[in-house]
N, C-alpha and C positions, 0 to 999 in steps of 0.2 A: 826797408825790408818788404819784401813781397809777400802777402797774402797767401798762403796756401790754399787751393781751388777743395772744394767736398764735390765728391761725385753722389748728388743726393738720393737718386734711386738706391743705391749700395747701401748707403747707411739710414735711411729711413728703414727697409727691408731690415738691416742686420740689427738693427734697434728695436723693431718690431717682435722680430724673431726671439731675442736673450730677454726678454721682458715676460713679467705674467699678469700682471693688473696695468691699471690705467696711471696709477701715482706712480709705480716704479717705471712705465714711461716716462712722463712728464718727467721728474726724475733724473733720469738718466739722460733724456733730452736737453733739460737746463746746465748740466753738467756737460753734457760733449759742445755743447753748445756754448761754451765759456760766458755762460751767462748764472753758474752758480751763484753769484751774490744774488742776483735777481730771489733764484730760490731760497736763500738761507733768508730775504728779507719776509718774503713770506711766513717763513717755518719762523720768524722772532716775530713778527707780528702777531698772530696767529697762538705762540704760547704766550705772550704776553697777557692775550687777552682769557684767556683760558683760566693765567695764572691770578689775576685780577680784577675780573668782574666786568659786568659791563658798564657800570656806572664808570668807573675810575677809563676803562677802555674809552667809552663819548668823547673824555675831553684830553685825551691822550693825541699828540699831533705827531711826533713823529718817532718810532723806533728804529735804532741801528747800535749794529753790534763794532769794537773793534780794539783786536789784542786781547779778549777778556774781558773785555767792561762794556758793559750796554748803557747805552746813551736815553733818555727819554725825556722827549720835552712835550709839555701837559700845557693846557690853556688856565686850569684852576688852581687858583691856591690852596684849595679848601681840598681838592682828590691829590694833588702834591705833598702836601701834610701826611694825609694819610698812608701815601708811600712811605714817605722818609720814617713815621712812626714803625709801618709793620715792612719796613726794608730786608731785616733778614728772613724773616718770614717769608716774603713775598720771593727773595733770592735761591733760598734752599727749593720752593716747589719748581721756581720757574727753571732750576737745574735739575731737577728730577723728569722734569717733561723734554728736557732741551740734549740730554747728556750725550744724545748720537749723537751730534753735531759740534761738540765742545763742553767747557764751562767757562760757568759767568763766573768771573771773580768778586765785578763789584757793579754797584749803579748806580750810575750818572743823572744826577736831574737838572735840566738844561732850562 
């Protein structure tokens, strides 16, 4: 299958133009750009750590979302406990911050 060619001046311009801040570029950019996951990995990253602190965040190595269940694999046992302890806790807020985007059904500790 052949590549579809972008005429980039057109859509940089027309990108530029429908846009009013700098996110809703970026934005709309990762998305025409079929590089959305890139973005949604940011925006889980990003409420993860929001949702959780930054202690538990340090030893947090990698988030990813997929089908509804978010994946996270931690370095400590000791901040992995403490997920699993305050898991639905942690699950209701991190769906209050995440809810344009989808929701989490459940979490995965990897």
């Amino acid at each position: 299958m052949k590549k579809k060619k972008i005429d980039t001046r057109n859509y940089i311009h027309n990108l530029v133009s429908s846009t009013s801040t700098v996110q809703e570029l970026l934005q709309q950019f990762f998305i025409d750009a079929k590089t959305g996951n890139l973005y949604r990995e940011v925006i889980l990253k990003k409420i993860w750590m929001d949702t959780v602190g930054e202690k538990i965040w340090r030893t947090t190595l990698r988030v990813s979302e997929k089908d509804g269940i978010l994946f996270i694999k931690m370095r400590s046992s000791v901040a992995k406990s403490e997920v699993i302890i305050r898991k639905n806790e942690i699950l209701t807020e991190f769906n209050k911050k995440f809810s344009q985007y989808g929701k989490i059904e459940k979490i995965v500790l990897i």
